[in-house]
C-alpha positions in Angstrom: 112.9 29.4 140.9 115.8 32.2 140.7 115.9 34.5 138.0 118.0 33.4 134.9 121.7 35.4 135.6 121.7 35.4 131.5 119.7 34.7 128.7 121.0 34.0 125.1 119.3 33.8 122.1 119.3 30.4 119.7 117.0 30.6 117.1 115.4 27.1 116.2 116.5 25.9 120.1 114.9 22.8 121.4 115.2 21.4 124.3 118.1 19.2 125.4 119.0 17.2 128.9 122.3 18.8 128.7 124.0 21.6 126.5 127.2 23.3 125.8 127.6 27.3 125.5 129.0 28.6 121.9 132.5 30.7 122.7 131.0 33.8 122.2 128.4 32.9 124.8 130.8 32.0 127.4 132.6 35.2 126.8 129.5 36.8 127.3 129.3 34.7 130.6 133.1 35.8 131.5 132.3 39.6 130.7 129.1 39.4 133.2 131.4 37.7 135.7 129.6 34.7 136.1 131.8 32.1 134.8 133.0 31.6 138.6 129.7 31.0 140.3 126.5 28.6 139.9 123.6 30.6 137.7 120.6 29.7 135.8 120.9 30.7 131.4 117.3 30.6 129.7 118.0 29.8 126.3 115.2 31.6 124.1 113.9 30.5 120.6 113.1 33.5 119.4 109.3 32.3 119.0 108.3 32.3 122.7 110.5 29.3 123.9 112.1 29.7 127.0 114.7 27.1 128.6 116.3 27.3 131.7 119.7 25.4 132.2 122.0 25.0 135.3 125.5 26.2 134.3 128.1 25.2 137.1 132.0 26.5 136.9 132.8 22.9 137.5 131.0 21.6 134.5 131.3 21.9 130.5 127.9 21.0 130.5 124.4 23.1 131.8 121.8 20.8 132.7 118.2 21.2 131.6 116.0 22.4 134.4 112.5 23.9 133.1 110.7 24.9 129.8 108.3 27.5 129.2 105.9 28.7 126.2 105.1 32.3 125.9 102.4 33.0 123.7 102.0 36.1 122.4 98.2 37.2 122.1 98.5 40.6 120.3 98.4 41.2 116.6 101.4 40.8 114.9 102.7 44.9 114.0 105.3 45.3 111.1 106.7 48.4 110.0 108.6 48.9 106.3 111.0 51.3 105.9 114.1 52.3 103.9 117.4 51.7 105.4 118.6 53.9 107.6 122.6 55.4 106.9 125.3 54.6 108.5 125.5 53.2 112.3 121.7 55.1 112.4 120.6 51.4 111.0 122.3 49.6 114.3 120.6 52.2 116.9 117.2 51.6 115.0 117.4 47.9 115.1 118.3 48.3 119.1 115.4 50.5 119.6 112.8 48.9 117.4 113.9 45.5 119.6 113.4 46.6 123.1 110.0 48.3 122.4 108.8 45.1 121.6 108.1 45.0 117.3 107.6 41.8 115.7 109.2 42.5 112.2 110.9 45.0 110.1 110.6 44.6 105.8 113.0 47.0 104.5 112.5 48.9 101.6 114.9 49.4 98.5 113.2 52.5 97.2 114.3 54.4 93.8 116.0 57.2 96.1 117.2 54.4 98.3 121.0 55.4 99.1 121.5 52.4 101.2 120.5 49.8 99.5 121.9 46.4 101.0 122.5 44.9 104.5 124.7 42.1 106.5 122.0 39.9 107.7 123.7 38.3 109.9 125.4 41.3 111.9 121.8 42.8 112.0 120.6 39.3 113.9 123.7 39.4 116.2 122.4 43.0 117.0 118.7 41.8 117.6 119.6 39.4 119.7 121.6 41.2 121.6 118.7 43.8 122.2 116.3 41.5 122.8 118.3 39.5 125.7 119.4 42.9 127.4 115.1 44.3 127.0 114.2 40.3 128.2 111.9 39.9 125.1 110.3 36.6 124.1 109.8 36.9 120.4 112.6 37.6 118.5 112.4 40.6 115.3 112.4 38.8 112.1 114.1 41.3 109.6 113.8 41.0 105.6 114.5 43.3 102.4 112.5 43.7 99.8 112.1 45.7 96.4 109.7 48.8 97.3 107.7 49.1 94.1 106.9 45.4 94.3 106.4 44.6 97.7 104.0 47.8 98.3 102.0 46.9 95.4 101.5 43.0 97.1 100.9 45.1 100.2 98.6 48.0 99.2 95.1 47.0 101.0 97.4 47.5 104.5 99.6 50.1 103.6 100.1 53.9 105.8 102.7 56.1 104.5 104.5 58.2 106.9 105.2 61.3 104.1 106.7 64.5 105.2 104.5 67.0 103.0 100.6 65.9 103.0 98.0 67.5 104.6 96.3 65.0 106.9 97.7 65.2 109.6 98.8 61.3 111.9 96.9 59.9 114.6 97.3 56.8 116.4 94.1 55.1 115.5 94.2 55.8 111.3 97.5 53.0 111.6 95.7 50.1 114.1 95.8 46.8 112.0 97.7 48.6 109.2 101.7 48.6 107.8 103.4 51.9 108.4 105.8 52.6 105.5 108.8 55.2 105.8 110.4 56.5 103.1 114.3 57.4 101.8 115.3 60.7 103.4 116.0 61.6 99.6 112.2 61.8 99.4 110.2 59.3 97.1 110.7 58.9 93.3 107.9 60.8 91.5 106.8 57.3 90.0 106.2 55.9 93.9 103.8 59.1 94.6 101.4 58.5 91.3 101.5 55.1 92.3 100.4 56.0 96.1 98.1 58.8 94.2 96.6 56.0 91.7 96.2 53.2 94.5 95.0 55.7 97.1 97.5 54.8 99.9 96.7 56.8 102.9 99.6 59.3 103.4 100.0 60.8 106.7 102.5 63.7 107.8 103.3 63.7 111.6 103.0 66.9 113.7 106.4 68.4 114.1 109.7 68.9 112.0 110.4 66.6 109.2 112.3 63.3 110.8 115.3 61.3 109.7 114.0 57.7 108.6 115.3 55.7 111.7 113.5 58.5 114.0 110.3 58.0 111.9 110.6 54.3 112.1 111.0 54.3 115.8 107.6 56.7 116.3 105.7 54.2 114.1 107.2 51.0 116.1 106.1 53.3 119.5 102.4 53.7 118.4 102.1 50.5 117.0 103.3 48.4 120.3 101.7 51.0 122.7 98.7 52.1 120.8 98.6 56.0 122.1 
């Protein structure tokens, strides 16, 4: 079996003996310029689904041809982390995508200066990363209120923080959540709450990094393990 010549992302996909592409997938199709010429598109699930359909230049219709399961074996990694500014948040997503993270919580901290997100314009972006990287599993992304979502999170909680003493290593965040902080720096109510609950706090070697950056190193040692 060829190759799929493009693969789109539906999330909650099943399969079907024939389908039709969305018009923002066939003008993905026309950009690729394959809209003239017999290919294969895998339609993904997002949860380790893959379909492949026939797609023909003399047909409206693809025609099922295959299904496959992927089934991811390795422990699901999460990172939390305060949004990142600007078009920093859309490069992080991208990143965080094609290395291969399962989920992102993000963080409304006191010193959070962004402090909301289009969901949907964030999904558009993961899928896009995630058909171009050819990943199975698709990031899930939420928001959440820092002070209450750590506290319901402290037993697996790591915080990246820019001024502690123990220095990171890869092997004190295996099996635990890395959590990033506002560049503002955290509230002095979130550090005697990390002091009270002991939450490992963990400064890595090197200058201090922008949010995204930090997010990025924790999504790297967390997918690759070194």
């Amino acid at each position: 079996m060829l190759e799929p010549g493009l693969i789109l992302f539906r999330a909650g996909f099943s399969q079907k003996p024939t389908i039709s592409l969305f018009p923002e997938e066939l003008a993905h199709l026309r950009a690729l310029r394959l809209s003239k010429e017999e290919t294969i598109i895998q339609i993904r699930d997002g949860v380790g689904g893959l379909y492949d359909y026939q797609f023909s230049p003399l047909s409206k219709e693809l025609k099922f041809l295959k299904e496959t399961k992927i089934h991811k074996e390795t422990e699901h990694k999460t990172i939390a982390i305060a949004l990142p500014k600007g078009n920093r948040f859309d490069f992080f997503l991208q990143k965080v995508t094609e290395i291969g993270l399962d989920s992102v919580v993000f963080l409304v901290f006191r010193h959070s200066i962004r402090k909301e997100f289009n969901l949907e314009r964030a999904e558009k972006i993961v899928k896009e990363a995630a058909a171009q990287s050819k990943q199975t599993v698709l990031l899930s992304l939420s928001i959440e209120t820092a002070a209450d979502w750590m506290d319901s999170h402290k037993e697996s909680l790591v915080v990246f923080h820019p001024h502690r003493s123990e220095v990171f290593s890869a092997n004190k965040i295996i099996g635990k959540i890395p959590v990033i902080g506002p560049e503002g720096g955290f509230h002095v109510d979130e550090e005697n709450w990390m002091e009270t609950n002991q939450i490992p706090r963990l400064t890595l070697p090197g200058g201090v990094l922008r949010t995204e950056t930090a997010g990025i190193v924790a999504a790297s040692f967390l997918v690759y393990g070194t």
